[in-house]
Backbone as numpy.savetxt, mean C-alpha at the origin, in Angstrom:
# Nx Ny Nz CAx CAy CAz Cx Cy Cz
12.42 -5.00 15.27 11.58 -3.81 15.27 12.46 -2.56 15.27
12.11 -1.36 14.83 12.87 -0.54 14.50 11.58 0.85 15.01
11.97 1.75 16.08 11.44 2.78 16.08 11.35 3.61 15.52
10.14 4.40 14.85 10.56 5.29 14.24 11.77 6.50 14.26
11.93 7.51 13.60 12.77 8.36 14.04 11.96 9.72 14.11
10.91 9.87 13.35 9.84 10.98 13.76 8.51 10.06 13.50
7.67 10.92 14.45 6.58 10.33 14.22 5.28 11.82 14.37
4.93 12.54 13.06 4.22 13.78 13.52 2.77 13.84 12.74
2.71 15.28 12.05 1.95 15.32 11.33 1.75 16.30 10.62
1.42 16.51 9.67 1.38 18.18 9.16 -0.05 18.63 9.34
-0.63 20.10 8.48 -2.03 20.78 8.43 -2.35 20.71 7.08
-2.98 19.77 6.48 -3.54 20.24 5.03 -4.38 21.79 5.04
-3.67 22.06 3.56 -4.81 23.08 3.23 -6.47 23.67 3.61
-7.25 22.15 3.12 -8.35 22.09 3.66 -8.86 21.75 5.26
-7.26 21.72 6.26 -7.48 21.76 7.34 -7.29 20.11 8.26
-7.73 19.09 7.32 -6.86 18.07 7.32 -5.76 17.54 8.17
-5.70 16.66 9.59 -4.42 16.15 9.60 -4.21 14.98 8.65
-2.68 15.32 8.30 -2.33 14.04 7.64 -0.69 13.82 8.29
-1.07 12.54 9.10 -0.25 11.94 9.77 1.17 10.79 9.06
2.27 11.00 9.72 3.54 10.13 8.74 4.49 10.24 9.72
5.33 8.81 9.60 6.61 8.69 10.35 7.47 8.64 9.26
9.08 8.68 9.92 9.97 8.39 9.02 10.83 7.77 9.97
11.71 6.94 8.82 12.80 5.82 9.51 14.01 6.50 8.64
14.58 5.38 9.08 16.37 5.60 8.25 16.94 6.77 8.45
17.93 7.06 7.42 19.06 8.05 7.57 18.27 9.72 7.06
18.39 10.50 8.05 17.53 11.97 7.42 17.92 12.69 6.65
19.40 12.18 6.14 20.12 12.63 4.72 20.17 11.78 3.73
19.31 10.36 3.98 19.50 9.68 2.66 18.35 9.90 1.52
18.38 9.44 0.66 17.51 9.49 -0.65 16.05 8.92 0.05
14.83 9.99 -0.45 14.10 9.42 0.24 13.06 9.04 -0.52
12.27 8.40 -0.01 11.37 7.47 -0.52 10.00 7.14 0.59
8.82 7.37 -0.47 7.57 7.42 0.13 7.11 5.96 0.10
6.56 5.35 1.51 6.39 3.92 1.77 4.51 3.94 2.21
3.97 3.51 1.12 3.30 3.25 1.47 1.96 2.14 1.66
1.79 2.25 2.38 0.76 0.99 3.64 -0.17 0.38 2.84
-1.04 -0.77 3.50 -1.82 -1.83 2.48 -3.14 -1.79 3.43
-4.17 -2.13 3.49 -5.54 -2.16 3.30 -5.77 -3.11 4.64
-6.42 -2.78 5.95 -5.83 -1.75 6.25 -3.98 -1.91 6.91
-3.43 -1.06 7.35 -2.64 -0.36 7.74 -2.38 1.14 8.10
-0.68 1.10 8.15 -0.42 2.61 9.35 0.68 2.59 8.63
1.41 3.82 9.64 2.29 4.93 9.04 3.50 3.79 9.91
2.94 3.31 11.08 4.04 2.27 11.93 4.55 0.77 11.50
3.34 0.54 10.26 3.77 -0.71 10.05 5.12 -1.60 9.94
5.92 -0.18 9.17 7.30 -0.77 8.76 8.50 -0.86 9.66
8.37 -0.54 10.98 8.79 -0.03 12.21 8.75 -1.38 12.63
7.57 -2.24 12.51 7.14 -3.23 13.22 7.51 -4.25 12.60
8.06 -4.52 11.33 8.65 -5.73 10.88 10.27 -6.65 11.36
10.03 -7.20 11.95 11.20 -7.97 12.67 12.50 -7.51 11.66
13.48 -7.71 12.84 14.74 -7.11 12.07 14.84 -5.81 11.45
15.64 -5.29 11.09 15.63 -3.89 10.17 15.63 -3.83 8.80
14.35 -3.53 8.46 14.04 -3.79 6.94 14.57 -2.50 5.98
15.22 -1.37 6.86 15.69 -0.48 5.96 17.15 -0.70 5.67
17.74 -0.47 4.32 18.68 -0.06 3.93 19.53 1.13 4.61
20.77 1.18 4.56 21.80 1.99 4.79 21.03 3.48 3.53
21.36 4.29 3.71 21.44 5.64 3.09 19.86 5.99 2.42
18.81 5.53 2.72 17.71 5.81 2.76 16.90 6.24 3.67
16.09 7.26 3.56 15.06 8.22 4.21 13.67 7.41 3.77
13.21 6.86 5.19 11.59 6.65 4.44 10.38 7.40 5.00
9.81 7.72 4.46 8.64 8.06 4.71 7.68 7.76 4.83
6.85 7.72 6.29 5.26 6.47 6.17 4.27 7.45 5.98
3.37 7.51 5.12 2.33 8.58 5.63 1.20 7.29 6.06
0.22 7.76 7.14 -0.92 7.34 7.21 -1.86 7.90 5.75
-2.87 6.99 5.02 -3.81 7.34 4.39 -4.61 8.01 5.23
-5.80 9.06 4.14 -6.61 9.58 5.41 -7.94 8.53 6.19
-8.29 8.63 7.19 -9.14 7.56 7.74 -8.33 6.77 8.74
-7.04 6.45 8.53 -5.90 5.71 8.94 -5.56 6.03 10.34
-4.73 5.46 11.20 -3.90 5.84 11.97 -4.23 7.16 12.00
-3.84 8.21 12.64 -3.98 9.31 12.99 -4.02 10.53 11.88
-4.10 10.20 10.79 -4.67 10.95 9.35 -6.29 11.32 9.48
-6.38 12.44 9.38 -8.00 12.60 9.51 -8.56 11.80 8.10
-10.01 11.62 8.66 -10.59 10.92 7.13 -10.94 12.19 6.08
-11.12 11.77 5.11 -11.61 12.30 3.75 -12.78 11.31 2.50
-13.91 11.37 3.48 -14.89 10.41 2.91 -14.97 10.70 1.68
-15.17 9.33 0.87 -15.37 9.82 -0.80 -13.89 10.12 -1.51
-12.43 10.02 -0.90 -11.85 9.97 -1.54 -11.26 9.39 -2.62
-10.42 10.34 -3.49 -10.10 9.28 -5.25 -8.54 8.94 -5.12
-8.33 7.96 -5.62 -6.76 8.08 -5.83 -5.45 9.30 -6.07
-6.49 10.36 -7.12 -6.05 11.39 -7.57 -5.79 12.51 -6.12
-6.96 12.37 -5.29 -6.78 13.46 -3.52 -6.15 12.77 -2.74
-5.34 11.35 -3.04 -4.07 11.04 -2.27 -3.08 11.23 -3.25
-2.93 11.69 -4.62 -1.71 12.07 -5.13 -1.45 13.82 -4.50
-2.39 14.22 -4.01 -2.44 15.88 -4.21 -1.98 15.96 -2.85
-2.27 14.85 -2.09 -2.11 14.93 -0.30 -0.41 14.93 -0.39
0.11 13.81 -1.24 1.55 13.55 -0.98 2.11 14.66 -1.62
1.60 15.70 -2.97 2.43 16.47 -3.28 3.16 17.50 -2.11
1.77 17.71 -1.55 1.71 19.02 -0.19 2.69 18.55 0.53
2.67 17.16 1.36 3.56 16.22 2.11 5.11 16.83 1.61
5.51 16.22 0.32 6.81 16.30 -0.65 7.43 17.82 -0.33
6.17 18.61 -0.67 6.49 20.41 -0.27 7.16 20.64 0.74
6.00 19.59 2.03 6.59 20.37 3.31 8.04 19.90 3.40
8.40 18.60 3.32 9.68 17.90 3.66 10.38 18.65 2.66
10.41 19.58 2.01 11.05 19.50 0.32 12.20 19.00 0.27
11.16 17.81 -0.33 11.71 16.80 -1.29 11.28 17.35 -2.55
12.78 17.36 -3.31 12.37 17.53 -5.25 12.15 16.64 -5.99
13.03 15.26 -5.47 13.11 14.29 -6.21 13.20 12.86 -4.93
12.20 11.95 -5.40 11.62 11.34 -4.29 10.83 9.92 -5.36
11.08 8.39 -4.87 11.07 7.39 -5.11 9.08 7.04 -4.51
8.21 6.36 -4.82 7.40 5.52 -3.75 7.55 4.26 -4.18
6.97 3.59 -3.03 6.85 2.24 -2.87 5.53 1.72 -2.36
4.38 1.16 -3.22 3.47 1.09 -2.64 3.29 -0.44 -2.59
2.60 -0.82 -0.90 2.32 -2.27 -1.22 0.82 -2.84 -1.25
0.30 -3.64 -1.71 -0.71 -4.04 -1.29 -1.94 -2.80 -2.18
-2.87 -2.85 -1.05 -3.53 -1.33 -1.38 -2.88 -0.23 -1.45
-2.02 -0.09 -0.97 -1.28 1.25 -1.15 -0.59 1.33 -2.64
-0.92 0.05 -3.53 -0.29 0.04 -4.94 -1.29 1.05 -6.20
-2.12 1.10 -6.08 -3.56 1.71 -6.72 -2.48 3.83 -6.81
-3.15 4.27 -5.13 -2.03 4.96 -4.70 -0.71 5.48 -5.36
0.37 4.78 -5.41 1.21 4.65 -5.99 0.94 5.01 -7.16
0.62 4.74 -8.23 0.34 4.70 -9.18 -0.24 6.26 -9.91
-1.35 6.32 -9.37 -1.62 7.57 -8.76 -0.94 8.86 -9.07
0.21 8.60 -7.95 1.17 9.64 -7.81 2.06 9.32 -8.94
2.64 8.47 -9.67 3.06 8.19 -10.72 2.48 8.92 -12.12
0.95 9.19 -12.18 0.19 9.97 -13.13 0.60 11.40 -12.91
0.40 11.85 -11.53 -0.02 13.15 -11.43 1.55 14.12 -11.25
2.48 13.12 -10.67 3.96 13.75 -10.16 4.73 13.25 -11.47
4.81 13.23 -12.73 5.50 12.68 -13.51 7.25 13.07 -13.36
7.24 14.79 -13.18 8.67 15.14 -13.22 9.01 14.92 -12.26
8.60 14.75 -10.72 8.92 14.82 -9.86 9.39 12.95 -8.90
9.34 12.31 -9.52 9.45 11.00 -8.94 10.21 10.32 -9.85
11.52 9.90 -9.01 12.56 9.30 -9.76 11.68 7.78 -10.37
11.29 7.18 -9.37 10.91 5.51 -9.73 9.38 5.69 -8.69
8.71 4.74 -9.25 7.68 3.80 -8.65 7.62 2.08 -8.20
7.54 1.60 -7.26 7.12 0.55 -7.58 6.47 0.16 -6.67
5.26 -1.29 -6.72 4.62 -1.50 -7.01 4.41 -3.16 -6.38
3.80 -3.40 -4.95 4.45 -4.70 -4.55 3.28 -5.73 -4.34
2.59 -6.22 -4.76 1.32 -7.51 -4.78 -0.09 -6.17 -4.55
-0.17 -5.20 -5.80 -1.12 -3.93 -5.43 -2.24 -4.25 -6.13
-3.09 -4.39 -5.97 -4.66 -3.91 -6.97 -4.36 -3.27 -8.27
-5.28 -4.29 -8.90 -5.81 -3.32 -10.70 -6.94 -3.28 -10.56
-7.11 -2.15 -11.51 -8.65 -2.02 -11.70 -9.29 -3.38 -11.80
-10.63 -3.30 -10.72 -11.82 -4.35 -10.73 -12.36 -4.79 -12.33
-12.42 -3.74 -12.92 -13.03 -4.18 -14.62 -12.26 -4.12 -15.33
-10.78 -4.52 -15.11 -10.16 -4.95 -16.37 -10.21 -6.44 -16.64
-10.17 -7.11 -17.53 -10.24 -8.59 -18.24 -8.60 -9.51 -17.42
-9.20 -10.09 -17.07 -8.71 -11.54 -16.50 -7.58 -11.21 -15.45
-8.42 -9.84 -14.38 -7.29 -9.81 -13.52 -7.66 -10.61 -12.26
-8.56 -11.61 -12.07 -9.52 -12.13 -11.26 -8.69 -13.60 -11.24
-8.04 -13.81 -12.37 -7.46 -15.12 -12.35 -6.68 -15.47 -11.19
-6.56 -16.38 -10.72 -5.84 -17.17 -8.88 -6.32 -16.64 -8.08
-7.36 -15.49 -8.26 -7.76 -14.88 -7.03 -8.83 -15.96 -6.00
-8.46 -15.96 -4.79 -9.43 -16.83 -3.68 -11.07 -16.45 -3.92
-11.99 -16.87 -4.00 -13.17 -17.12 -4.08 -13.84 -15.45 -2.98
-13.25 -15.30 -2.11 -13.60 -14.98 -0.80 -13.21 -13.13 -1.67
-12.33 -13.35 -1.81 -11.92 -11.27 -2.55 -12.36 -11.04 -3.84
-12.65 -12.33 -4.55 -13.62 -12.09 -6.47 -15.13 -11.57 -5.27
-15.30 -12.20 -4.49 -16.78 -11.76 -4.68 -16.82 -10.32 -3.50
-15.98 -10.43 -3.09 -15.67 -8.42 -2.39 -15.46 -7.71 -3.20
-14.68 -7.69 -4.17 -14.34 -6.91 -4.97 -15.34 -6.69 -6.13
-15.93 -7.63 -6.48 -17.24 -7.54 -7.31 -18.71 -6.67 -6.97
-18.71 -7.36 -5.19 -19.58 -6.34 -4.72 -19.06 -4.78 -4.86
-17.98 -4.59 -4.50 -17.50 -3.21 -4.20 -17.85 -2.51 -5.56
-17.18 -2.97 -6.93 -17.55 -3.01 -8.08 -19.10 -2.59 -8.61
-20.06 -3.52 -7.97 -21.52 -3.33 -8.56 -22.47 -3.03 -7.36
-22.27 -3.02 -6.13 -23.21 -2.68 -5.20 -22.52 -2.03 -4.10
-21.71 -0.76 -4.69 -21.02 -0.01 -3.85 -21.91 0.44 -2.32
-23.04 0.66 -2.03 -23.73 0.73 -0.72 -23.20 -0.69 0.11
-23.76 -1.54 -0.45 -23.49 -3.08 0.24 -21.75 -3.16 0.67
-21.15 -2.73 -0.39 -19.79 -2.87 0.01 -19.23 -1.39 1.33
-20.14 -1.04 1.35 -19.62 -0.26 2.50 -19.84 -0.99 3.90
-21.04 -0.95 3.93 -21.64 -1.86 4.84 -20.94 -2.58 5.61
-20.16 -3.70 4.35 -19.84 -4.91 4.72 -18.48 -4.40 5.18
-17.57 -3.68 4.33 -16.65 -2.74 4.77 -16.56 -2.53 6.18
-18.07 -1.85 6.51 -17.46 -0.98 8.16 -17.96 -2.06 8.87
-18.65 -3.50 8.79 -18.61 -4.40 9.99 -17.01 -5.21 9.86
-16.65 -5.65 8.95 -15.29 -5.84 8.71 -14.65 -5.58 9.71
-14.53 -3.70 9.09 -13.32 -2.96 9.97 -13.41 -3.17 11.49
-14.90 -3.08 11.86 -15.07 -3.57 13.18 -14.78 -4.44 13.86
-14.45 -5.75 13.24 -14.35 -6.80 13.50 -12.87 -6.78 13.89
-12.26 -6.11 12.90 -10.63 -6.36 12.89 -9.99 -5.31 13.99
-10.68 -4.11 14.09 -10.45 -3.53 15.46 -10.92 -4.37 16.27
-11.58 -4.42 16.75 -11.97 -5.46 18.14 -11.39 -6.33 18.41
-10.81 -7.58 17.06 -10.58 -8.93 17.58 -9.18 -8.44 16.10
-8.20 -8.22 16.53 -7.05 -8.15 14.97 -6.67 -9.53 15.12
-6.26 -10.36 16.24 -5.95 -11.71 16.46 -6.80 -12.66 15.66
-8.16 -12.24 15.79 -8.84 -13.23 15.47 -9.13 -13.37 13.89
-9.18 -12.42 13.74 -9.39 -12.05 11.94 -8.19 -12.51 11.14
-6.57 -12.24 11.83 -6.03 -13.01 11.01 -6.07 -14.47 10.78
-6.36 -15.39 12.03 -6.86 -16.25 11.96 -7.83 -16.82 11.04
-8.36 -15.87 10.73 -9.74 -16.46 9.68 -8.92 -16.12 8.15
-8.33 -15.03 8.37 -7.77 -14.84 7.70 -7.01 -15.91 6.49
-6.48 -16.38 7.06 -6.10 -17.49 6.79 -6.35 -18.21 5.80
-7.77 -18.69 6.02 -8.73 -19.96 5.13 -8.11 -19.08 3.81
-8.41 -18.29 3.44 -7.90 -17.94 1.79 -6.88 -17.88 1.25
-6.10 -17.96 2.37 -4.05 -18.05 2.01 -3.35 -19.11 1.10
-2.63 -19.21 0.52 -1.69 -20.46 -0.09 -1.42 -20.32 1.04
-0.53 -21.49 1.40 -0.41 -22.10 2.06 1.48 -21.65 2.44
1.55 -20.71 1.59 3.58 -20.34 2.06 3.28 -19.09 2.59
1.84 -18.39 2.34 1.37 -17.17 3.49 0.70 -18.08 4.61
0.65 -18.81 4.97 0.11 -19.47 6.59 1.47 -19.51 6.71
2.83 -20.21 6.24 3.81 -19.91 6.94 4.17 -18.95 7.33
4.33 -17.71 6.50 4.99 -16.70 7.23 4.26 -16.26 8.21
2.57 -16.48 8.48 1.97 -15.74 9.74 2.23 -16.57 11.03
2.91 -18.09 10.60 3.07 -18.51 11.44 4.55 -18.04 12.38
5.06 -17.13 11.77 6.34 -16.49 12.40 5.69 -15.85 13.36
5.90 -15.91 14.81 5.28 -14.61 15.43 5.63 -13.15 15.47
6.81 -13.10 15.01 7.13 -11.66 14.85 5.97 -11.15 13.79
5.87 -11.86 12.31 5.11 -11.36 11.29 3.45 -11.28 11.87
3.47 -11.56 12.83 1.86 -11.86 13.44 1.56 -10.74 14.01
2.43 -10.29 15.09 2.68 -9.68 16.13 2.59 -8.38 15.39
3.29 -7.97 14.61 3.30 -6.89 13.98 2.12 -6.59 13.31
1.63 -8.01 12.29 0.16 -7.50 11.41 -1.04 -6.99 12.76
-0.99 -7.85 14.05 -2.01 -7.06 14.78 -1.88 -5.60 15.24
-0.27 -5.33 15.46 -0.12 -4.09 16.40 -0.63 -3.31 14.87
-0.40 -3.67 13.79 -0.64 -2.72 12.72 -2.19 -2.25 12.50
-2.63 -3.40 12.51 -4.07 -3.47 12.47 -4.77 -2.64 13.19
-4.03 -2.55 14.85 -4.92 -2.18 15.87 -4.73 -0.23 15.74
-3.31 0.20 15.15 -3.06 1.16 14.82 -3.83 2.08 14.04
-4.11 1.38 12.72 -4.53 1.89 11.87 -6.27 2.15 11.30
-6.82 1.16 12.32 -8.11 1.31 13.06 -8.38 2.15 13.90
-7.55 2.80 14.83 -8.25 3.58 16.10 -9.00 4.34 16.21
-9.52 4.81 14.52 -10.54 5.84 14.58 -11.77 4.92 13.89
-11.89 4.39 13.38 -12.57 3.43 12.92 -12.64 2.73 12.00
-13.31 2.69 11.10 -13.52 1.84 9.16 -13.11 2.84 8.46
-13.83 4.05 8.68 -13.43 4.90 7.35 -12.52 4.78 6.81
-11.27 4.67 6.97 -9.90 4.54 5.98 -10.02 3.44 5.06
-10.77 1.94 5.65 -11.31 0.66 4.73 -11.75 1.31 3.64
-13.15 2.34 4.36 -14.58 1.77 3.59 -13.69 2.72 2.48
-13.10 4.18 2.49 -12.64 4.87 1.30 -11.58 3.87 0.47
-10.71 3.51 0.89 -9.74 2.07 0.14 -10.45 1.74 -0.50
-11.43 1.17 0.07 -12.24 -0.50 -1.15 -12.82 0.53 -2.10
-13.94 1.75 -1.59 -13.93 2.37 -2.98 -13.16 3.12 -3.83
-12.12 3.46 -3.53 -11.08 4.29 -4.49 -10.43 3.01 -5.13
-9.90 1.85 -4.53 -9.34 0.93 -5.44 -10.16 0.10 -6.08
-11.10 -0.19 -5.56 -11.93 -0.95 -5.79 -13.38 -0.97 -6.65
-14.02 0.31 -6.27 -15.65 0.40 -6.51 -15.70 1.76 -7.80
-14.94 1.58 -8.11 -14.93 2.86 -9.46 -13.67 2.87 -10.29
-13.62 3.59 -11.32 -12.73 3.87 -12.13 -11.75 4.92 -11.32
-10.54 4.54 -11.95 -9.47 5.08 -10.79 -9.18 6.56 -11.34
-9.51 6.34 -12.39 -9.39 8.24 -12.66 -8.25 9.03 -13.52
-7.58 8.18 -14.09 -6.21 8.73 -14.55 -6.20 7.44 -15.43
-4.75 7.86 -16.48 -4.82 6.80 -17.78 -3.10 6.00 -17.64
-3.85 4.88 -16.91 -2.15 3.96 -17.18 -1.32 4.33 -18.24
-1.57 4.19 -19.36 -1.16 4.63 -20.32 -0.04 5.39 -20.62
-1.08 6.63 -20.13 0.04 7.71 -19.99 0.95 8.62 -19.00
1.32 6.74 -17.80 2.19 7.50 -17.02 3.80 6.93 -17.52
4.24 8.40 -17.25 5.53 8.13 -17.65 6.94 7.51 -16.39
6.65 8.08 -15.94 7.58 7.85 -14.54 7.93 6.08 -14.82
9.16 5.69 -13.99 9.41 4.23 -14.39 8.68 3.27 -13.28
8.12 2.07 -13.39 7.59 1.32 -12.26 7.95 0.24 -12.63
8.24 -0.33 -11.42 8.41 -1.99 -11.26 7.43 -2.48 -10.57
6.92 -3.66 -10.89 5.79 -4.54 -10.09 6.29 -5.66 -9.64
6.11 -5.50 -8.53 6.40 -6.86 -8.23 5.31 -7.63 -7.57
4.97 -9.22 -8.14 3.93 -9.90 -7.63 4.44 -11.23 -7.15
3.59 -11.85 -6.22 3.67 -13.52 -5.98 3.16 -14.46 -6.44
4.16 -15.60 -7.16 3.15 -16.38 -7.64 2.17 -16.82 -6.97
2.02 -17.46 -5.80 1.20 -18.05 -4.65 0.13 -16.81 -4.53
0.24 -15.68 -4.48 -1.10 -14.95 -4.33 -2.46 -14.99 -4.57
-3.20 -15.00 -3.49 -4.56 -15.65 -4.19 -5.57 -14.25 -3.69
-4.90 -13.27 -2.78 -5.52 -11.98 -2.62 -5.70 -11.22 -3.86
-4.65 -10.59 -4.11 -4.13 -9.94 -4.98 -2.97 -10.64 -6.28
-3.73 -11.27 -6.90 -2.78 -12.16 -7.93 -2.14 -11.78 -8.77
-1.01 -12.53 -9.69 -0.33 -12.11 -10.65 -1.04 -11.91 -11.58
-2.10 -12.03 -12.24 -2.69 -11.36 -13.39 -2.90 -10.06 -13.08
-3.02 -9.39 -11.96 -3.30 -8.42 -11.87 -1.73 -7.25 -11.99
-1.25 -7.54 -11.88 0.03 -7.30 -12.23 1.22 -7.30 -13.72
0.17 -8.55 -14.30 0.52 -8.49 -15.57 -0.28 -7.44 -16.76
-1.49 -6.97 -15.76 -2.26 -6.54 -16.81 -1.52 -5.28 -16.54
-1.58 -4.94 -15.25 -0.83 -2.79 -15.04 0.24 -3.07 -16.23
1.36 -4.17 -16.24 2.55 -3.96 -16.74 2.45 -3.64 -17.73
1.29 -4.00 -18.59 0.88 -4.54 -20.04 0.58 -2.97 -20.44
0.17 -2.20 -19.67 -0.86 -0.92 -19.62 0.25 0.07 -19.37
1.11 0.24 -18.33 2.31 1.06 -18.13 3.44 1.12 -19.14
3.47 2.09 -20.02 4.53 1.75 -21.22 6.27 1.84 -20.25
6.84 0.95 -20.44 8.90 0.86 -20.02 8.22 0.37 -18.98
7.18 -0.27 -18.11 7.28 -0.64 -17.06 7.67 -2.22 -17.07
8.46 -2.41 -15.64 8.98 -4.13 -15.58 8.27 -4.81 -14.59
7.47 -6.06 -15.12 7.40 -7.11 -14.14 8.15 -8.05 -14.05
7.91 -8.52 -12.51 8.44 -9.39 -11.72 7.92 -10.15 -10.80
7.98 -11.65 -11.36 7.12 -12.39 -10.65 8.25 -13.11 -9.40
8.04 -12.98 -8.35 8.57 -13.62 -7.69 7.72 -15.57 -7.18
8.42 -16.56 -7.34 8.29 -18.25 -7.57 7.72 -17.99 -5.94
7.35 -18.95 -5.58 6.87 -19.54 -4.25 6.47 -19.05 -3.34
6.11 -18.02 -3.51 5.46 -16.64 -2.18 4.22 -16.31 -2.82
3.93 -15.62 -1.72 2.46 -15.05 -1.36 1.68 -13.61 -1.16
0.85 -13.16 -0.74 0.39 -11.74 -0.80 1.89 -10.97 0.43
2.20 -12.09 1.32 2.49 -11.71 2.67 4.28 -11.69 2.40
4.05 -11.36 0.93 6.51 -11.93 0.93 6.48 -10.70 0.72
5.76 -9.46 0.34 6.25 -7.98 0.82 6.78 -7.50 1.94
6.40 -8.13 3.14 6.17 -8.08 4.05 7.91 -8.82 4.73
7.78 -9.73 4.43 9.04 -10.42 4.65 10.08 -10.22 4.17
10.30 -9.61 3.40 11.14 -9.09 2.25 11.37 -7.76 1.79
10.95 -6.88 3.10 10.69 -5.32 2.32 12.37 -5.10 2.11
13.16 -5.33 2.92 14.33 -5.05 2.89 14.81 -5.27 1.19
14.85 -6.73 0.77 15.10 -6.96 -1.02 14.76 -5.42 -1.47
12.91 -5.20 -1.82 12.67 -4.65 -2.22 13.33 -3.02 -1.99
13.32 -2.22 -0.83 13.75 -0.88 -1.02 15.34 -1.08 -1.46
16.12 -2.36 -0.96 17.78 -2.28 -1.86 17.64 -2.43 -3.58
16.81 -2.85 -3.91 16.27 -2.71 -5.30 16.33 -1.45 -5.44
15.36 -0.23 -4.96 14.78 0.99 -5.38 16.51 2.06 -5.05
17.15 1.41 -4.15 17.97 2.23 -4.04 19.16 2.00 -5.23
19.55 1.02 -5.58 20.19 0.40 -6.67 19.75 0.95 -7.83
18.44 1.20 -8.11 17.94 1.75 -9.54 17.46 3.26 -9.82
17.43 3.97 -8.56 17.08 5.02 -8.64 18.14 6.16 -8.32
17.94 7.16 -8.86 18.30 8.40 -9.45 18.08 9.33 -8.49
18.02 9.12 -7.60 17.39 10.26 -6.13 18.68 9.94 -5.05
18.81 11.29 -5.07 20.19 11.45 -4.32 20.34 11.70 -2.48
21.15 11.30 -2.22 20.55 11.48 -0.72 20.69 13.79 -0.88
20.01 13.71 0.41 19.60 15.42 0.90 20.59 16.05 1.51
């Protein structure tokens, strides 16, 4: 585990807290880390061992709804690219890397459209594609085709189900991963069987809940229950994806299709892992981003 080294918040414009820690070196190259569905600004703090690299600055922001980020009901992908520009301002940062995992990949992406000059690299670690693109549903577990479908076509219902969810997972985070479970390959039941990786997904859980669902219920619809708002197409910035074969949350088709859609972008399938080898592995991943990117330490 690794404490943060700040842990604050700034004042949005519209008045807004939007809450973020940072780790690592406060002169290295920095890079925006961000959190998966739900999660916090602490998550990465909480992964056994020290998952940061030498000469990197990271940055956690809480999403809004999150951990100590005020909510912003009804938000789009596009009013979390505009949140991190302000963020980027205050720290000024000119030139600045993200890393999004999970849900926080949608996000990512995002900021990849809207920050083109301003972001050395993107990437991109077991994240959501759009719900209505063609055959991104493939390996997906039975249990997230039909969440994501609801979210998709009966956006009321998917709130609903959303904020008893979130409830659930505040109240009992132990128990939910537990259930959790039933939909896993079977090399993500190993790693939850690490208790460090356990230990951490609850303290994360319990974090990033304390105010309630809202941060869910906006997630499932910004990634989930609408068109994301911006044109893969035409982002330029460079991204890497990286997916698991074993994923049955968030699968590799879904990953093949962004790649397919992102022009110079690279996939990468990683063999025998799961939604949960981000997680285990963040360290690989940010020595990757530091190896390929163009962002200089401060």
């Amino acid at each position: 585990m690794t404490a943060p080294r700040l842990d604050t918040a700034i004042r949005l414009p519209d008045g807004r807290q939007l809450a973020f820690a940072e780790y690592g070196d406060p002169a290295g190259g920095p890079v925006m880390l961000f959190h998966g569905t739900p999660g916090s600004r602490l998550a990465w703090g909480l992964v056994p061992g020290n998952p940061f690299p030498p000469g990197m600055r990271i940055v956690a922001p809480d999403r809004p709804g999150y951990g100590r980020s005020d909510p912003k009901p009804g938000r789009s992908l596009l009013d979390w690219a505009e949140d991190i520009e302000i963020l980027a301002d205050h720290l000024q940062l000119e030139r600045f890397c993200i890393v999004g995992i999970s849900g926080g990949g949608p996000g990512a992406l995002a900021c990849a459209a809207a920050m083109p000059g301003r972001l050395s690299s993107v990437s991109v670690a077991v994240g959501a594609a759009p719900t209505d693109a063609p055959g991104v549903f493939e390996g997906m577990s039975a249990v997230n085709r039909f969440f994501l479908r609801l979210a998709w076509r009966a956006p009321p219902l998917s709130t609903l189900n959303t904020r008893f969810v979130g409830a659930v997972v505040r109240r009992y985070p132990a128990r939910y991963i537990d259930l959790m479970q039933r939909k896993l390959h079977a090399v993500d039941r190993d790693v939850l069987a690490q208790s460090g990786i356990r230990n951490m997904l609850i303290s994360d859980f319990t974090e990033a809940l304390r105010q309630g669902s809202q941060g869910m219920v906006d997630d499932i619809a910004a990634n989930h229950g609408r068109p994301w708002g911006f044109a893969l197409d035409r982002i330029k910035t460079p991204v890497v994806f990286w997916y698991a074969e074993q994923d049955r949350s968030l699968p590799p088709a879904m990953g093949r299709f962004l790649a397919g859609q992102v022009p110079g972008s690279e996939f990468r399938l990683v063999e025998d892992a799961g939604h949960l080898w981000p997680i285990a592995h963040l360290r690989e991943i940010l020595t990757e981003v530091v190896r390929t990117s163009d962002v200089a330490p401060q």
